[in-house]
Each structure stands twice: as C-alpha cells, then as structure tokens.
C-alpha positions in Angstrom: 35.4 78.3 -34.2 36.2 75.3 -31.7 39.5 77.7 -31.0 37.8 80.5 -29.8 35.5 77.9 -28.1 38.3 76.2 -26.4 39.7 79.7 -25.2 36.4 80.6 -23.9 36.4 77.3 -21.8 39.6 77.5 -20.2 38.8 81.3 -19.4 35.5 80.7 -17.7 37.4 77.7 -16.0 40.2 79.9 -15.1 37.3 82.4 -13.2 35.6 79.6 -11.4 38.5 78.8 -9.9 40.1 82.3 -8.9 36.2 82.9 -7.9 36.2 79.5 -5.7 40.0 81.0 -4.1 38.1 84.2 -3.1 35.6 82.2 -1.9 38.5 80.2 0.5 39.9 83.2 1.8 36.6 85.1 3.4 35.0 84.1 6.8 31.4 83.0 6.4 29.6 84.2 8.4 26.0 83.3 9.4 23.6 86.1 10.2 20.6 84.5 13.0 16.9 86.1 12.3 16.7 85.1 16.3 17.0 87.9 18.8 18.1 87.2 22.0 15.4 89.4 24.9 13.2 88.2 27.5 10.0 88.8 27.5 6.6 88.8 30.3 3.3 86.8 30.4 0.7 89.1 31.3 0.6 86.9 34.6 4.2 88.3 35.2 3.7 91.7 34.5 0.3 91.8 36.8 2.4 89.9 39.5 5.1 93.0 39.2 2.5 95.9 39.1 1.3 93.9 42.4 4.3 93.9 44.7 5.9 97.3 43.3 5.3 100.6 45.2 5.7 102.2 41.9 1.9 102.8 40.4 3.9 102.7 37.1 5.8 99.4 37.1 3.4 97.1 35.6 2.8 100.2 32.4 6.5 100.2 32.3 7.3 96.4 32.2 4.4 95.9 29.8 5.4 99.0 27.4 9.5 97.5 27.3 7.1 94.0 26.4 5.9 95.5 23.9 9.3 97.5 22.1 10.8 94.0 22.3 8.2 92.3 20.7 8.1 95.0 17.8 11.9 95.3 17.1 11.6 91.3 17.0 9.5 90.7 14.8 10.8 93.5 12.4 13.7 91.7 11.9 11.9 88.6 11.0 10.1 91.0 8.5 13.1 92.4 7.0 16.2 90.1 7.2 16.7 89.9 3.9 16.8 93.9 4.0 19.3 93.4 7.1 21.3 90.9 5.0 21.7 92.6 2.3 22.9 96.2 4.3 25.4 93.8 5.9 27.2 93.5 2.4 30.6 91.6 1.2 33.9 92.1 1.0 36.8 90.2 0.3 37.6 89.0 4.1 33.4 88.8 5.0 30.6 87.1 3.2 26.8 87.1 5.1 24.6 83.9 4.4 21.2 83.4 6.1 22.2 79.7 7.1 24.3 78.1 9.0 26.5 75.5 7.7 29.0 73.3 10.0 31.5 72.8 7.4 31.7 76.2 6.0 30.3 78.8 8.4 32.8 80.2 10.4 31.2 82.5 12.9 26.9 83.5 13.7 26.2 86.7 14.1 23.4 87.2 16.9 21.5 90.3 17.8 20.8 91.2 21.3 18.0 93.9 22.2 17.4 95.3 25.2 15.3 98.3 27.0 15.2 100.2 30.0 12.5 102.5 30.8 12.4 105.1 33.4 8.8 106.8 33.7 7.9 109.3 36.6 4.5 109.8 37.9 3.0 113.5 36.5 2.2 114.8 40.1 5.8 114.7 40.6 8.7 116.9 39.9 11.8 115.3 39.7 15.0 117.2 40.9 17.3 117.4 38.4 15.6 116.4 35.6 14.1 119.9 34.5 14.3 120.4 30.2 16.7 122.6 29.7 14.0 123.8 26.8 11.6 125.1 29.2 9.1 122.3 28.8 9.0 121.0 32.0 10.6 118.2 34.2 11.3 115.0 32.6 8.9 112.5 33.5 10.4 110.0 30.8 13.7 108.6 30.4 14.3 105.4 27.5 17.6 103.9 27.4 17.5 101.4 24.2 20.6 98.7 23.3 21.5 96.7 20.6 24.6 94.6 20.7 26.0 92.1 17.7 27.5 89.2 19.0 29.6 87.4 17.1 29.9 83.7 18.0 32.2 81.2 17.2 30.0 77.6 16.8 33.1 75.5 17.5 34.7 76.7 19.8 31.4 78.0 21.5 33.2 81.2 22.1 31.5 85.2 21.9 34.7 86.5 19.7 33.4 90.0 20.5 30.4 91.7 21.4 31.1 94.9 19.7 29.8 97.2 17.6 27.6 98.0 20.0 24.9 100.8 19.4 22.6 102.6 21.7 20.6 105.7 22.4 18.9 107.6 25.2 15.7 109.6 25.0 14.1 112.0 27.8 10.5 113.3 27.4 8.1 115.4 29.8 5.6 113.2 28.5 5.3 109.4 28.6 6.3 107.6 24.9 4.3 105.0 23.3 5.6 102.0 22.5 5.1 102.8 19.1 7.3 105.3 19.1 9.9 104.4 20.8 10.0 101.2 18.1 9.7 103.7 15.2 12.2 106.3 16.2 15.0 103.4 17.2 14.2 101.1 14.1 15.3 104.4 11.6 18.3 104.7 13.8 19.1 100.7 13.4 18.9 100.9 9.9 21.0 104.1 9.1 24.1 103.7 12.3 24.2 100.5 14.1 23.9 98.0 11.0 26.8 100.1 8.9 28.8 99.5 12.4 28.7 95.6 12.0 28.8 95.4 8.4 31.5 93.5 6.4 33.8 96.4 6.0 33.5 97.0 10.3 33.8 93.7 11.0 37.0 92.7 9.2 39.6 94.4 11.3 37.9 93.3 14.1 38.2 89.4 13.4 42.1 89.6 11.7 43.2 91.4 15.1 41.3 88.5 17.3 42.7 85.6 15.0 46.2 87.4 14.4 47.0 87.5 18.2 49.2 84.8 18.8 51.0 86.0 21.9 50.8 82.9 23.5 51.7 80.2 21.1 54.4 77.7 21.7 56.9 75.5 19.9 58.3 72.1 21.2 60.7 69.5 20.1 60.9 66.2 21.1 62.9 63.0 19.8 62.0 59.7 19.3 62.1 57.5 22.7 62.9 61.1 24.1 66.4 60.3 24.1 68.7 63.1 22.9 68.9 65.5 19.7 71.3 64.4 17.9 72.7 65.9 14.5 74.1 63.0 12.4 71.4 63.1 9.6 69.4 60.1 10.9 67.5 61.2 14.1 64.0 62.1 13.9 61.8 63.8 16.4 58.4 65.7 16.7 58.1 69.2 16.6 54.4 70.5 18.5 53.0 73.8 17.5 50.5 74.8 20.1 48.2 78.1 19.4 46.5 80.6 20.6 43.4 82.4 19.6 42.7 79.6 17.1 38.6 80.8 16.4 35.8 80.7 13.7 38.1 77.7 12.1 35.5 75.6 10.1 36.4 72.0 8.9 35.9 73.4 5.0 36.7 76.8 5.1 40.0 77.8 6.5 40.6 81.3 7.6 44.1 81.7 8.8 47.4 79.4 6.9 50.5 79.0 9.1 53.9 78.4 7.7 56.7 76.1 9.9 60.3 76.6 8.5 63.8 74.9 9.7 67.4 75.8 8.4 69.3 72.9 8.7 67.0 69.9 8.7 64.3 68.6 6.6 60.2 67.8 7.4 59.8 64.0 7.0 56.3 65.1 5.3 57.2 67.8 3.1 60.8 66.4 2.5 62.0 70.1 2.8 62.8 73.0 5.3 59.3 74.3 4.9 55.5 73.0 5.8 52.3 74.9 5.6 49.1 74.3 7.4 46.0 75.7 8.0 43.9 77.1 11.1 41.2 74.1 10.3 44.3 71.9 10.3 45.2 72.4 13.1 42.1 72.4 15.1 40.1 69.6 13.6 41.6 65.9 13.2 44.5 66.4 10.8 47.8 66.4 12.5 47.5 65.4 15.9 43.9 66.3 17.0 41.7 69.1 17.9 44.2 72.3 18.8 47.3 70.6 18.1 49.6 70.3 15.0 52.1 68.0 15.0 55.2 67.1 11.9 58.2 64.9 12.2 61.2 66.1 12.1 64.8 64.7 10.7 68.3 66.0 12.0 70.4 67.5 10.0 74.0 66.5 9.7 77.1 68.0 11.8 79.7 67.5 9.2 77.6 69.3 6.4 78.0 73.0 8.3 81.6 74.6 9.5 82.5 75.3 13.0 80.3 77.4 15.1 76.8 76.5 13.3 77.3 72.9 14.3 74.9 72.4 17.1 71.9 74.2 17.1 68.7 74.4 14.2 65.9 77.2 14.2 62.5 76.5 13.8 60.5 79.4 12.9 56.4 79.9 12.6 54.9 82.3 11.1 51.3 83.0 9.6 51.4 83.7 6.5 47.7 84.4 5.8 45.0 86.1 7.6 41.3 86.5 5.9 42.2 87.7 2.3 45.7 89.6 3.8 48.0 87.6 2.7 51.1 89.7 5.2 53.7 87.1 6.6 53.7 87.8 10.6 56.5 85.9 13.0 54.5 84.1 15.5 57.3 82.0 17.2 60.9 80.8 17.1 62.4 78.2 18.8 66.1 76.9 18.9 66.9 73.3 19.6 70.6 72.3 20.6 71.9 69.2 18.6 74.7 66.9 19.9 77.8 66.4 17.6 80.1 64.0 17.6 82.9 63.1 15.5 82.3 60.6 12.8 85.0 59.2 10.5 85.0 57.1 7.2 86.8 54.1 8.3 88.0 51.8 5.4 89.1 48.1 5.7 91.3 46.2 2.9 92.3 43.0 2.6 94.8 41.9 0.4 96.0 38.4 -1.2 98.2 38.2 -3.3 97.2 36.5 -7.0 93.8 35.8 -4.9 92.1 38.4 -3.9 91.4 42.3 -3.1 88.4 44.0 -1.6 87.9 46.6 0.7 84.9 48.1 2.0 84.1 51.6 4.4 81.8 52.4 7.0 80.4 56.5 6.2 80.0 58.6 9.3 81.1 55.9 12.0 81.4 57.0 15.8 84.4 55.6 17.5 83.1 54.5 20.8 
C-alpha cells in the first residue's frame, strides 16, 4: 500500500512540475475590462449642435455618445464571457489581472464610431440603394482595435487584429441598434481574431526579429586579445526587439556558444540566458547581457586555426517553440606568440641536483 502510495506521489509531483514548465513557456497576458473612447457632457454636445451648420450634429455626436457608452459597459457586463472566448494555448494564457512579475503583455480594447447622417429633405448624389429603397441618408462606420501593450517597456507590440464594419441605411439607426447589431458581430469575428491561437504567431514573429542585435568583445584594461590561455575579456550581447519580458516569467532563452575558449561562469563553451535576463538586473543591467570570457590557448590548435575564436548566439526558445534560430556571429582575432618550456638545471657533484621549468614562457 505505501508503494503504490509513494508511486502516486512522485507521479502527481512529476505533473506539477511539467504543469509549472508549461506554465514558464506561455506569455501571460492580462486582458483590461477598460475601453479606451472619449465621450461628451451634454454641455459639449449642446456647444457642437450650437456652432455646427449641420441641424444634425448635436443628434449625431449624442447618438455615437450613446453606442460608446453601451459597448462599454457590455464589456464590464461580460468579461468573464470575453475571457473565456479568448481561450489558452500553449504559447497564450488570458488572466483578468495584472501582475508585474508575471504578466507579460495587457491586452486593451479601443472603440470607436463614426456617424454620417443626412437630413431627409435631401438627396444625396451618389448615395442611391442600389435596392431601390431610396438615397442613403445614413452611413455608420464602427471600429474595434486590440492593442497589445507591453507594461515594461511601455511599448504598443501591435495593434492588430483589428475588426470593423460599415452600415448604410435610408433611414436614421438608433443607437440601439447600431449597439445590438455590432455586439453579435464582436462576439462571433473580432474576438476569435485576437484569441490565443491569433495571437501567437503574431508575438513569436515580433520577439523572434532580432535583425539588429550585436556582439562585442572586449579585454581586460582593453589591451589586446591574446590567446595564451590566461586572458580574459567581456563579451556584450546587445538585442533587439527584447518585449513583454517579465521579471518571473521569461518568454524567449538565448544560447551564447565559443569554439575555442571557455565562459568564466559556465566553465564551458556554452551559456544560456533568458529574455528577463537580460532586460532586468541580472548580467549587466536593464537591456544588456554581459559574460566573461577566457582565451583559449595557441599551442592547443595546429596551424591555420590559431588566431581567431567564433562566438555564436542563437535563441533557442520562443513561447513554447522550442526551434534553435542563429541570431548573431561574431569572430574575434587573437594574438599568438611563441611560447617555449624553458628548463634550468643545476648540477653539483655529490651535493646537489634540481632543475625546475617555466610552461609557456615568451622570449622577449
């Protein structure tokens, strides 16, 4: 019984922890119940109706007051509804809050409406139905954009999807249903456009472009690379496109490879980081990732692969995709110069004997 129990343990265990790597590999991102529109006092729309030659300006501005007011408050009413139609996947999870350490983007909707209403007594060239029913005396232009913001960067990563829709009537449109007609069309095309499955491409290509990263190398004292196994030196790994990094939940992983030399951290050819790495404290600062570096040594490679080592970077993790990309290569140029083993003996005679050599000595 405590067997089985045991097993049972270590599997559930096992599942936390493959749940808790899932978990690590998806941006979070926070979904705002705050829309983003301007809206009118009755004061304001009273002082347009006022100085407008238009008889229906102050109808107009005060029926777009109205839509905004109604698709606001809608998604107050039904964000858990808008949550949920968002979904999950294994690159995107939606939360309703926003968390510094572990949120990595906010998702913020933007609603806007444009209304174009033409007085009855007038007939408006152009504009006749092509149904028969008239001239259009109606035009409504309504917009909804997701923006998706990056917190620390304070950066707008994109501002697509985008969804919008255009109706023209003979007759003026309430308020009502103008609300009604674009709330069904919300909920069935411009939410399944942002969703987790839309939005996953979307951020890897914006936090996979790397086109302008850099590698430098720089020695101690700045004095000159030299290859004789000792010298160390700092090699800089500047990026671009770092976004949606947050201090606990790393998006992206970076690997930084050398073929001759070894990283003083790591003690190897190889050292990984991450995107929060580098953009929070950890290795050099905000946007900035610095290792150090030790040469390698001339007489350990034959003729011809002497005086140079490669460093190579390369991301080895984007979201859940796991695909190594090159990002960057840089080759250094390392000074060789002869070295010898010079030995020493001295010898006397039914007294003494001892010797002693210097490893890798420069003859200067």
């Amino acid at each position: 019984m405590m067997k089985h129990l045991l097993y049972l343990f270590l599997g559930l265990l096992s599942f936390t922890f493959s749940q808790k790597n899932v978990l690590a590999q998806q941006a979070e991102i926070a979904v705002s119940s705050r829309i983003d529109i301007k809206t009118y006092t009755k004061k304001e729309i009273a002082k347009y109706q006022r100085l407008s030659t238009n008889s229906r300006t102050g109808a107009i501005i005060e029926k777009e007051d109205a839509v905004k007011r109604l698709f606001r408050d809608q998604v107050k009413n039904s964000y858990f509804e808008i949550l949920k139609r968002l979904g999950k996947n294994a690159d995107v999870r939606f939360v309703k809050e926003y968390n510094p350490s572990t949120t990595n983007f906010i998702l913020r909707i933007d609603f806007s409406i444009m209304i174009d209403e033409v007085p009855m007594n007038v007939s408006v060239e152009g504009q006749k139905r092509k149904d028969g029913g008239g001239y259009n005396h109606g035009i409504y232009y309504m917009r909804v954009i997701f923006e998706l913001h990056d917190p620390h960067t304070n950066t707008i990563v994109t501002m697509f999807p985008m969804y919008q829709t255009k109706f023209w009537s003979n007759n003026y449109l309430s308020a009502e249903y103008l609300f009604n007609e674009f709330w069904l069309s919300f909920l069935k095309t411009a939410l399944p456009r942002t969703n987790a499955d839309a939005l996953s491409p979307l951020i890897k290509k914006v936090i996979g472009n790397h086109e302008y990263s850099a590698l430098k190398y720089e020695t101690i004292n700045h004095k000159q690379p030299k290859a004789d196994g000792k010298q160390e030196g700092t090699l800089s790994v500047k990026l671009s496109n770092v976004w949606g990094e947050a201090r606990k939940n790393s998006i992206t992983r970076y690997k930084l490879t050398c073929k001759k030399g070894t990283f003083v951290e790591t003690n190897s050819k190889e050292i990984e980081f991450t995107g929060a790495d580098y953009y929070f404290e950890k290795h050099g600062g905000v946007n900035h990732f610095k290792t150090r570096y030790r040469s390698y040594n001339c007489k350990n490679f034959p003729e011809g692969e002497k005086e140079s080592d490669t460093f190579i970077l390369t991301q080895i993790e984007t979201l859940n995709d796991k695909s190594v990309r090159k990002v960057r290569s840089l080759v250094v140029h390392f000074k060789c110069e002869k070295t010898y083993d010079i030995y020493a003996y001295y010898n006397a005679p039914g007294f003494v004997k001892a010797g002693v050599v210097w490893r890798n000595a420069t003859i200067r």
